[in-house]
C-alpha positions as CSV (number, residue, x, y, z in Angstrom):
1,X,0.0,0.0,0.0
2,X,1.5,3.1,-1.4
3,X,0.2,5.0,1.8
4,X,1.2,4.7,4.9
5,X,-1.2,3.5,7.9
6,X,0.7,5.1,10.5
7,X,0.5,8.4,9.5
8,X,-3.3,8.5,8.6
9,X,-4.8,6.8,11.9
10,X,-6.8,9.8,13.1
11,X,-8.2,10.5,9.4
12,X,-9.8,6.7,9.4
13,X,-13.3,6.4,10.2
14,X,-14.4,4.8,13.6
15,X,-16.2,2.2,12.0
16,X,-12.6,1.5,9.2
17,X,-10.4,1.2,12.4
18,X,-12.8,-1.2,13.6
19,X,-12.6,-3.7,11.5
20,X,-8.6,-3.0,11.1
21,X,-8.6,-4.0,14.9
22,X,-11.0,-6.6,14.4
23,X,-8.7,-8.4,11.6
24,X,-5.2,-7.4,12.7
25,X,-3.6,-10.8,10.7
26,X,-4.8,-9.3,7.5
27,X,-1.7,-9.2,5.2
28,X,-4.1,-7.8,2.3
29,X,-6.7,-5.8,2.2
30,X,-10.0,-6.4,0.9
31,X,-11.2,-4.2,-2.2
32,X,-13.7,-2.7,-0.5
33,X,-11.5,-1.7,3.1
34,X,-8.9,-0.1,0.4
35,X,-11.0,2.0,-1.1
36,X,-12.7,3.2,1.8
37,X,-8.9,3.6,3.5
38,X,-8.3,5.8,0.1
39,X,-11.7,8.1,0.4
40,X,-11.3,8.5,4.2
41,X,-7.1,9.6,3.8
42,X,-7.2,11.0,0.2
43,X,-4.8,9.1,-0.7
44,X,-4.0,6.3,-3.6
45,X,-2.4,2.6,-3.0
46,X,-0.9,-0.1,-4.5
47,X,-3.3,-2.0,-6.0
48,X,-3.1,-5.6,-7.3
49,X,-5.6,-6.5,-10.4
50,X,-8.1,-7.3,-7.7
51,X,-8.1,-4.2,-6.3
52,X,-6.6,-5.2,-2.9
53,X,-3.7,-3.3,-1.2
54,X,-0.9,-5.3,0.9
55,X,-0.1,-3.8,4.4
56,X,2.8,-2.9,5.4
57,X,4.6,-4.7,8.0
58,X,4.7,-1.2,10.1
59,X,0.9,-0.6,9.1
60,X,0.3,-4.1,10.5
61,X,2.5,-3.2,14.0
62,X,0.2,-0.3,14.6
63,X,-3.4,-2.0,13.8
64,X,-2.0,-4.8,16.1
65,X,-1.1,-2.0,18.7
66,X,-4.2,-0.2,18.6
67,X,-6.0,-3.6,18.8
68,X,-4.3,-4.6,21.9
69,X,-4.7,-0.8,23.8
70,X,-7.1,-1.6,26.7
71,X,-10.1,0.8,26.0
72,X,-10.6,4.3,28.1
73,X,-13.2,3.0,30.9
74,X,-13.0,5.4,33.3
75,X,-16.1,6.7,33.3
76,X,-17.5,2.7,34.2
77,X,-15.2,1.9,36.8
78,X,-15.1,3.9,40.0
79,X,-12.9,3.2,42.7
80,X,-13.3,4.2,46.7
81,X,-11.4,4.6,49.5
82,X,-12.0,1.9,51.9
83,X,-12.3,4.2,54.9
84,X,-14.2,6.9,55.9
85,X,-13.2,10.4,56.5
């Protein structure tokens, strides 16, 4: 893939780093995820005849990464002092 995951993260819709996430030993990319990935960044790829774009191995690093980041639950989990004041 001519662009690089890395540096487009925050551009990616919630729902395209979802299923990154979800599929983090995906070595190619699916026609339909690449050109969503190239409408959401603006940028081209790589293509193959099929249409599908191969991951890098730093794009697939960060999708693991981001896959394995315990999500933000502080507003669930409150914790209390045992004693009293």
């Amino acid at each position: 893939m001519e662009m690089d995951i890395r540096d487009h993260w925050d551009r990616l819709s919630a729902a395209t780093r979802q299923w990154l996430t979800d599929n983090p030993g995906c070595l190619i990319l699916p026609r339909t995820m690449t050109e969503r990935i190239c409408q959401e960044t603006g940028r081209s790829a790589d293509c193959d005849q099929h249409g599908q774009a191969t991951l890098s191995r730093g794009d697939l690093d960060l999708i693991r990464a981001k896959g394995n980041q315990i999500p933000d639950t502080d507003s669930e989990y409150r914790f209390f002092d045992a004693t009293q004041p």
